[in-house]
N, CA, C and O of each residue as an XYZ file, in Angstrom:
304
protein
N      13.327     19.198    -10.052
C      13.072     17.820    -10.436
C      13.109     17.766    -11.963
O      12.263     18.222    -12.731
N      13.967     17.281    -12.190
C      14.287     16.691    -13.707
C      13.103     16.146    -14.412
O      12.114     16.253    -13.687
N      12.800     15.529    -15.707
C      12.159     15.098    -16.296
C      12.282     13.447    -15.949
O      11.341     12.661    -15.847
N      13.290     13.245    -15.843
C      13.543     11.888    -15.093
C      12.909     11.113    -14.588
O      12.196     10.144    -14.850
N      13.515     12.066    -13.233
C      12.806     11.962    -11.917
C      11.464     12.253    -11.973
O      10.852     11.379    -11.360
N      10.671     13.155    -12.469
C       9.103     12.991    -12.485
C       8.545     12.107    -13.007
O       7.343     12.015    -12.756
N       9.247     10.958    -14.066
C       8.445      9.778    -14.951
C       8.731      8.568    -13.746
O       7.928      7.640    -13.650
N       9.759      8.637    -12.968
C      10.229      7.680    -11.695
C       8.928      8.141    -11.033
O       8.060      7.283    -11.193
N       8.488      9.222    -10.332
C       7.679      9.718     -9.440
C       6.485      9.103     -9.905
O       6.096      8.093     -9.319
N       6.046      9.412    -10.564
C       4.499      9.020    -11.697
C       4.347      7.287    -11.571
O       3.338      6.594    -11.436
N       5.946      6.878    -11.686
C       5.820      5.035    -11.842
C       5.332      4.663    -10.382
O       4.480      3.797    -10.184
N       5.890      5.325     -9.465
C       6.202      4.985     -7.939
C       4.450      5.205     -7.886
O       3.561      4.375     -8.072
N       4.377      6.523     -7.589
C       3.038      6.244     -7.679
C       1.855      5.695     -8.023
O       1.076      5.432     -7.106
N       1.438      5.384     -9.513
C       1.256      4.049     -9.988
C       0.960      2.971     -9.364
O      -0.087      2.409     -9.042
N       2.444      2.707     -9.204
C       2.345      1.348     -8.140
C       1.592      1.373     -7.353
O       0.529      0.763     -7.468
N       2.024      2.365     -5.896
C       1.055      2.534     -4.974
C      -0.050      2.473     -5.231
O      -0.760      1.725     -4.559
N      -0.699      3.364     -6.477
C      -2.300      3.320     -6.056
C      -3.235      1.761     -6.728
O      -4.436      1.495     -6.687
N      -1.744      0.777     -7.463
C      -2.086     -0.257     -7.825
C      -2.310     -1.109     -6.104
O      -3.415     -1.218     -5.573
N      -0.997     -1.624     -5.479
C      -0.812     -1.858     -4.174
C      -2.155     -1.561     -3.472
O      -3.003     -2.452     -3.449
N      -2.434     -0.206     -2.821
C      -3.536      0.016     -2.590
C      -5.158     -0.250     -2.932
O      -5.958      0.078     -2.055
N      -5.661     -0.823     -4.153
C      -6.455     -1.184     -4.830
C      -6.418     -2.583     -4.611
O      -7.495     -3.129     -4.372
N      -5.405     -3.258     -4.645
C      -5.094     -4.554     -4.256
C      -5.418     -4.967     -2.975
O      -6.236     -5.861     -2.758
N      -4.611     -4.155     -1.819
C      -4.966     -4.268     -0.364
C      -6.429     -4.021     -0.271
O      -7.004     -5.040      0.113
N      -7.116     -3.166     -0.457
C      -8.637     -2.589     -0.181
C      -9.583     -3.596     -0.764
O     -10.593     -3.860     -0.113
N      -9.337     -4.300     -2.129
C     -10.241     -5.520     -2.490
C      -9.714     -6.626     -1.934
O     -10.008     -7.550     -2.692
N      -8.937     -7.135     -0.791
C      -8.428     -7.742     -0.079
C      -9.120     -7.935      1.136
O      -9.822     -8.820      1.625
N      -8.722     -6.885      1.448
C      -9.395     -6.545      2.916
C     -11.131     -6.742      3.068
O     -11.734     -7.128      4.069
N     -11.748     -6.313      1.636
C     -13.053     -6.690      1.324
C     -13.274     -7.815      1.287
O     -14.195     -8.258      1.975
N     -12.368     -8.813      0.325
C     -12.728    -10.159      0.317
C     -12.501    -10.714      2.037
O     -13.406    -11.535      2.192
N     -11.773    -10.625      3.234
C     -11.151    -11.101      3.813
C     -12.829    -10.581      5.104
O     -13.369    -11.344      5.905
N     -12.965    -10.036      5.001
C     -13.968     -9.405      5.836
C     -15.209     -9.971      5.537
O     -16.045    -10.219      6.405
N     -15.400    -10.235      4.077
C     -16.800    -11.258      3.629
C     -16.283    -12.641      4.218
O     -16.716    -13.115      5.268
N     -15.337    -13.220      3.451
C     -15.103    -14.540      4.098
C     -15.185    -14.204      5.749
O     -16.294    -14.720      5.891
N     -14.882    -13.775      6.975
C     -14.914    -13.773      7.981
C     -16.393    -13.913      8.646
O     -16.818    -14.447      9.670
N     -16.882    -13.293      7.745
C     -18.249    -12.961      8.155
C     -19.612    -14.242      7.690
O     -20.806    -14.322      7.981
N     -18.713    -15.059      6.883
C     -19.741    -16.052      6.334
C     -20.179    -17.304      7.793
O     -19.366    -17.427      8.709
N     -21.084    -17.860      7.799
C     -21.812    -18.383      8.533
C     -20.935    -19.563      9.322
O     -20.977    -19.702     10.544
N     -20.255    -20.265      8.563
C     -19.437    -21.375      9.377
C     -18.209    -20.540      9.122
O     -17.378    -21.400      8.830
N     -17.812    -19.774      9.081
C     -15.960    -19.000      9.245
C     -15.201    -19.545     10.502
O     -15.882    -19.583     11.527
N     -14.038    -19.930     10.586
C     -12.900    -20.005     11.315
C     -12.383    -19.141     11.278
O     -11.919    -18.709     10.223
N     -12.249    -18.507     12.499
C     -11.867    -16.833     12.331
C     -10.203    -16.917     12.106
O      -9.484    -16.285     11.332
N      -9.834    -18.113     13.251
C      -8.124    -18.639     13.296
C      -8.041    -19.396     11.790
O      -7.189    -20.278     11.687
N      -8.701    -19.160     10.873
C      -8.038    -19.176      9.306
C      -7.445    -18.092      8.658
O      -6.614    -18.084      7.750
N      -8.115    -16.970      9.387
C      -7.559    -15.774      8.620
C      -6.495    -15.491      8.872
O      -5.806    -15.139      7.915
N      -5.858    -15.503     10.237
C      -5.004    -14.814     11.055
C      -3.720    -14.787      9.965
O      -3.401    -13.654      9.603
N      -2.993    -15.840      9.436
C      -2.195    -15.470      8.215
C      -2.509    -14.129      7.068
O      -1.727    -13.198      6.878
N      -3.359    -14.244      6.636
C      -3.994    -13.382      5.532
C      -3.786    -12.062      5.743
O      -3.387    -11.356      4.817
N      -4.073    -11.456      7.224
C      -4.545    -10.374      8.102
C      -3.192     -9.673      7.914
O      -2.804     -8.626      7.396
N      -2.442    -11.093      8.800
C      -0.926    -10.724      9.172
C      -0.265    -10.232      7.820
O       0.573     -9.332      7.770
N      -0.774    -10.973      6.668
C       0.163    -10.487      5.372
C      -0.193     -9.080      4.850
O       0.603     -8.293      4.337
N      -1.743     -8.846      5.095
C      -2.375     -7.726      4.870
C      -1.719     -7.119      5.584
O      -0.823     -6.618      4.905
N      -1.638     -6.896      6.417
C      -1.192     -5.674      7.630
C       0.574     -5.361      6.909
O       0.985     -4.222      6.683
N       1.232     -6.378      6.703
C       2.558     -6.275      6.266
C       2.374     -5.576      4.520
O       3.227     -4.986      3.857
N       1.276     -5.839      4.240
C       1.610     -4.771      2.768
C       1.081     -3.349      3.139
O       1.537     -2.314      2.653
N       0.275     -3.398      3.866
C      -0.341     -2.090      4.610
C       1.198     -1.169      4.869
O       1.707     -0.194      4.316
N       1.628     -2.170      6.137
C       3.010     -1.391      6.315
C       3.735     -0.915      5.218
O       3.883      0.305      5.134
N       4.362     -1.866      4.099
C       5.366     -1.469      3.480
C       4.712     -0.389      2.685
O       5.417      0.619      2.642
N       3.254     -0.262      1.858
C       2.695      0.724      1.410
C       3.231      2.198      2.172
O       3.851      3.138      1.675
N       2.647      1.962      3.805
C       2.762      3.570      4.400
C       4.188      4.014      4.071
O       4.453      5.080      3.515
N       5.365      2.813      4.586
C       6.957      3.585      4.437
C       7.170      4.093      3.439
O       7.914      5.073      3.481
N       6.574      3.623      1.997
C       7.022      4.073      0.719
C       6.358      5.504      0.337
O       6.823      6.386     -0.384
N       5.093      5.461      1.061
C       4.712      7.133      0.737
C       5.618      7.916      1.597
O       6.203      8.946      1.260
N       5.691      7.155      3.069
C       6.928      8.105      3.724
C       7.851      8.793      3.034
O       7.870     10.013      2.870
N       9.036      7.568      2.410
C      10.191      7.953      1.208
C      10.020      8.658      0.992
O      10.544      9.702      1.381
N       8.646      8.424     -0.240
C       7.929      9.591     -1.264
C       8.098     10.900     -0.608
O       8.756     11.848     -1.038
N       7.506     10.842      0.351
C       7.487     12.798      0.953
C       8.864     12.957      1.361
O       9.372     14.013      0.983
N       9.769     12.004      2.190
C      10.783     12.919      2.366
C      11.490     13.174      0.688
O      11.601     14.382      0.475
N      11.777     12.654     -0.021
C      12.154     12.868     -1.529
C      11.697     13.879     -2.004
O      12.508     14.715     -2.404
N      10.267     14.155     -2.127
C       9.631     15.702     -2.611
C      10.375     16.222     -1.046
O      11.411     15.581     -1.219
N      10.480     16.548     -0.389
C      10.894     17.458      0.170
C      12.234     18.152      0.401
O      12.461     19.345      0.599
N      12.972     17.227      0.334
C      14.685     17.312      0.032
C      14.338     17.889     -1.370
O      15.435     18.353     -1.681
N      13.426     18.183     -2.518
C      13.264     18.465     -3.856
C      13.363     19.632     -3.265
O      14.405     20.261     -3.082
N      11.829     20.065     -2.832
C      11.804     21.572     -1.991
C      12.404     22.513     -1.915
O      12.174     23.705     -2.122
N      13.820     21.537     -1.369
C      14.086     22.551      0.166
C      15.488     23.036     -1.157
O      15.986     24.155     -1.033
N      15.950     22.183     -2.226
C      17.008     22.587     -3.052
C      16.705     23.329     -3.769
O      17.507     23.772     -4.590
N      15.007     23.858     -3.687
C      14.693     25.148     -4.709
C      14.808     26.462     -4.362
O      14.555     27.342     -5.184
């Protein structure tokens, strides 16, 4: 892995653990609001659904991530 490619790696990551920080005080706020005394639970159901969809795209991109370090690996 080039010098490059490790300042790409470092950004990617970054992101993620920005993404992640984002989703998790999300999911916090989304769980207080649910829980407040008059809540409509069928208000959230959008929110959840969008949560769950950054959830997803988060996991595929660490996926990438490992197969990428590993194709690194396997050329050493």
């Amino acid at each position: 892995m080039n010098a490059e490619e490790k300042k790409e790696l470092w950004n990617r990551l970054g992101d993620m653990e920005e993404t992640s920080r984002i989703l998790w005080s999300s999911l916090e706020m989304l769980q207080d609001a649910m829980r407040a005394e008059f809540a409509v639970l069928e208000t959230y159901q959008d929110a959840v659904y969008g949560l769950s969809q950054q959830a997803y795209s988060l996991k595929e991109e660490f996926r990438m991530l490992l197969e990428w370090l590993n194709e690194d690996d396997r050329d050493l």
